[in-house]
Backbone as CSV, one residue per row, in Angstrom:
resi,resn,N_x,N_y,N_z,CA_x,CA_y,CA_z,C_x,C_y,C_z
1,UNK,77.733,238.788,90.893,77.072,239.012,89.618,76.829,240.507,89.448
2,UNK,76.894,241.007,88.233,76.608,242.184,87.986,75.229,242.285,87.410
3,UNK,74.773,242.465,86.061,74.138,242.687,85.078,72.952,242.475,86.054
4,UNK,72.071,241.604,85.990,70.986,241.059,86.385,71.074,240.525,87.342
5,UNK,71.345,240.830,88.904,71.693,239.698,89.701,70.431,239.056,89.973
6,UNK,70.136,237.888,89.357,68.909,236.680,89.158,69.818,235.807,89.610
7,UNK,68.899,235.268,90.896,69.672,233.825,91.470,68.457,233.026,91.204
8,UNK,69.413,231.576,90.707,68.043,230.044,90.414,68.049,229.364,91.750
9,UNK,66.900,228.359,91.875,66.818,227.159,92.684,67.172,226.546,91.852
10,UNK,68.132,225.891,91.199,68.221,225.099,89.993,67.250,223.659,90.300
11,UNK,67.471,223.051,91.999,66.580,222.010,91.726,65.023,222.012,91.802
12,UNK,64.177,223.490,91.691,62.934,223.659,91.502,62.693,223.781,89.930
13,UNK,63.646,224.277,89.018,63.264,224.431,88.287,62.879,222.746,86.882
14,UNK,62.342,222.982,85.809,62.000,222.053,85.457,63.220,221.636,84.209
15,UNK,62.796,220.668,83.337,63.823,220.164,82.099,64.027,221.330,81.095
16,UNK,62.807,221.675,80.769,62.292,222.800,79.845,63.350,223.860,80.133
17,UNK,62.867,224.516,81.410,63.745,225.547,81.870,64.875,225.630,82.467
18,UNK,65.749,224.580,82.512,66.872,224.330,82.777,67.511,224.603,81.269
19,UNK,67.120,223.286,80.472,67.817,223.949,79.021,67.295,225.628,78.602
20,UNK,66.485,226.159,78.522,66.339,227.333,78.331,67.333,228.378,78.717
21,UNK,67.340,228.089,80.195,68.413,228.368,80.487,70.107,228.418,80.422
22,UNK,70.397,226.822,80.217,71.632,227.156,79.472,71.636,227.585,77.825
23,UNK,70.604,227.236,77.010,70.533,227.917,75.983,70.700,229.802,75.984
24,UNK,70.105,230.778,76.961,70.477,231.774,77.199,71.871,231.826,77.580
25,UNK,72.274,231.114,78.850,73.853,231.854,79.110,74.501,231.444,77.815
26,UNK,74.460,230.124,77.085,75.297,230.222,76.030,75.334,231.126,75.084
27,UNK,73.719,231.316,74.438,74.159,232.916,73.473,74.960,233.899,74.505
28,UNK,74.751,233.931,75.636,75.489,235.242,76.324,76.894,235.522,76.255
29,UNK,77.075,234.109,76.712,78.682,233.799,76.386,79.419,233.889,75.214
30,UNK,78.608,233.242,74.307,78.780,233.799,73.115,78.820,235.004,72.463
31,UNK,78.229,236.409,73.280,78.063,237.858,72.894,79.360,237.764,73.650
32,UNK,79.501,237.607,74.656,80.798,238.435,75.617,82.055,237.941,74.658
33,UNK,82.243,236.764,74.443,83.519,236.247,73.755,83.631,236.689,72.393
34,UNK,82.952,237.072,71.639,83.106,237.759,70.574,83.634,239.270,71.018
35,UNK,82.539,239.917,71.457,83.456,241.606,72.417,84.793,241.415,72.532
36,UNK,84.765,240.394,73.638,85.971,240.363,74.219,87.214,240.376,73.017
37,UNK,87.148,239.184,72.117,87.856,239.243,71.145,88.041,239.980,69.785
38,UNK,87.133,241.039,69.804,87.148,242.129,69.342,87.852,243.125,69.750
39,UNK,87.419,243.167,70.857,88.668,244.543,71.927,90.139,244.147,71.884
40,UNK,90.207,242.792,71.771,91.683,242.132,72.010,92.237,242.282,70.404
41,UNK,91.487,241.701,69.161,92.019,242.282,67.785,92.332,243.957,67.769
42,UNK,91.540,244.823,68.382,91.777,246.125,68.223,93.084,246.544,68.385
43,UNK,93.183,246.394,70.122,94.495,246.591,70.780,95.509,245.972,70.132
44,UNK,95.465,244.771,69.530,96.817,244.187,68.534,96.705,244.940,67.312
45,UNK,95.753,245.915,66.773,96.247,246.277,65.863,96.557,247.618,65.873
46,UNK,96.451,248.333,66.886,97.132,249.665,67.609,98.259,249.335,67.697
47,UNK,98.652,248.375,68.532,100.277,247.978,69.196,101.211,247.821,68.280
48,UNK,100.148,247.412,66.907,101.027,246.453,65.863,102.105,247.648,64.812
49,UNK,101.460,248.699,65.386,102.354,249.878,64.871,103.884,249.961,65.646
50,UNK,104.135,249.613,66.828,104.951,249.410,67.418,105.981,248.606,67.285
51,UNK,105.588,247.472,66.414,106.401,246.553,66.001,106.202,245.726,65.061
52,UNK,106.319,244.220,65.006,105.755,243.239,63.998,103.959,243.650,63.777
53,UNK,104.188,243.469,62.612,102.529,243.365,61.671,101.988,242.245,63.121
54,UNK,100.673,242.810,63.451,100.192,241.483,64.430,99.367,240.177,63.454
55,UNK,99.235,239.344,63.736,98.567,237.995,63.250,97.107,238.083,63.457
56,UNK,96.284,238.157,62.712,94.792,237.739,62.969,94.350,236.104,64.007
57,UNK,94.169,236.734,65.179,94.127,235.382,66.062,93.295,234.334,65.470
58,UNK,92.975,233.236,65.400,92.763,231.935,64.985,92.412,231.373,66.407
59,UNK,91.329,230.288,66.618,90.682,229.702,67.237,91.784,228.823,67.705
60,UNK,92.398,228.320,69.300,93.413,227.381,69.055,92.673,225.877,68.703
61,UNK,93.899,225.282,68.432,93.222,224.026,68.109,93.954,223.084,68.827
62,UNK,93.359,222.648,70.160,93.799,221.165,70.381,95.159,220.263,69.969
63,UNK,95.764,219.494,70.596,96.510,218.455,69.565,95.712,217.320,70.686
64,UNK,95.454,216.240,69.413,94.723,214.651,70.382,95.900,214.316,71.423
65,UNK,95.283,213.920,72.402,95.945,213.199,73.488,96.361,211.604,73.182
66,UNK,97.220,211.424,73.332,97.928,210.137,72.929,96.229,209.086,73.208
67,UNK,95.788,208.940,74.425,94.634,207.971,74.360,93.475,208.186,73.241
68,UNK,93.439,209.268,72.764,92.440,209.761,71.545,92.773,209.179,70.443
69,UNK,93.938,209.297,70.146,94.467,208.734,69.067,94.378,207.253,68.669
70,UNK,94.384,206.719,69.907,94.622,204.844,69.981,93.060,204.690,69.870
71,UNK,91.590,205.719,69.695,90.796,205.395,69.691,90.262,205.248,68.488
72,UNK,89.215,204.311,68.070,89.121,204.304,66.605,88.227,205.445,66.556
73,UNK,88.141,205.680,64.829,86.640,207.174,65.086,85.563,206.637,64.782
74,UNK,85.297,205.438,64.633,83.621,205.070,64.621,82.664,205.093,66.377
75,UNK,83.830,205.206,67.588,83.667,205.532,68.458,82.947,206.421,69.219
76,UNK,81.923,206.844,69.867,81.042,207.377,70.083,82.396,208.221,71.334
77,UNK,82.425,209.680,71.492,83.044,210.435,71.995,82.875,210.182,73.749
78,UNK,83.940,210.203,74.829,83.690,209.841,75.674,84.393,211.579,76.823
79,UNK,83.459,211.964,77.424,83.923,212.626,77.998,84.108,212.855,79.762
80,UNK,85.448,213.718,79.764,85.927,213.267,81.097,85.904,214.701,81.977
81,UNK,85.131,214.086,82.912,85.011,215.216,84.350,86.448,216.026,84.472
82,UNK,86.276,217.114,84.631,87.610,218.152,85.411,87.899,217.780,86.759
């Protein structure tokens, strides 16, 4: 870790401050991934002098997995461990 090196007991801590907690890293994550993809639009549009006009990146999007599809959508979302 860089920034703050703060280490948790995660199992001392309570409900409250567990979500608090991921509520912080998520805005965080959320600051870094915006940067990040800011620095990355820049550099494509420096480079883009080099060659093709570059594309304004777009969020990717998924295609459903054949079992998603066979699911109806009144279906309550089911999610699967890595």
């Amino acid at each position: 870790m860089a920034e703050n090196d703060i280490k948790f007991d995660l199992e001392t801590l309570s409900i409250e401050e567990l979500a608090t907690l991921r509520d912080l890293a998520t805005e965080k994550l959320a600051e870094k991934v915006a940067a990040r993809q800011a620095e990355l639009e820049a550099e494509l549009e420096r480079l883009s002098q080099y060659g093709k006009p570059a594309k304004k990146s777009q969020a990717p999007v998924g295609k459903p997995k054949k079992d998603d599809a066979l699911k109806s959508d009144d279906s309550e979302p089911v999610f699967k461990a890595a």
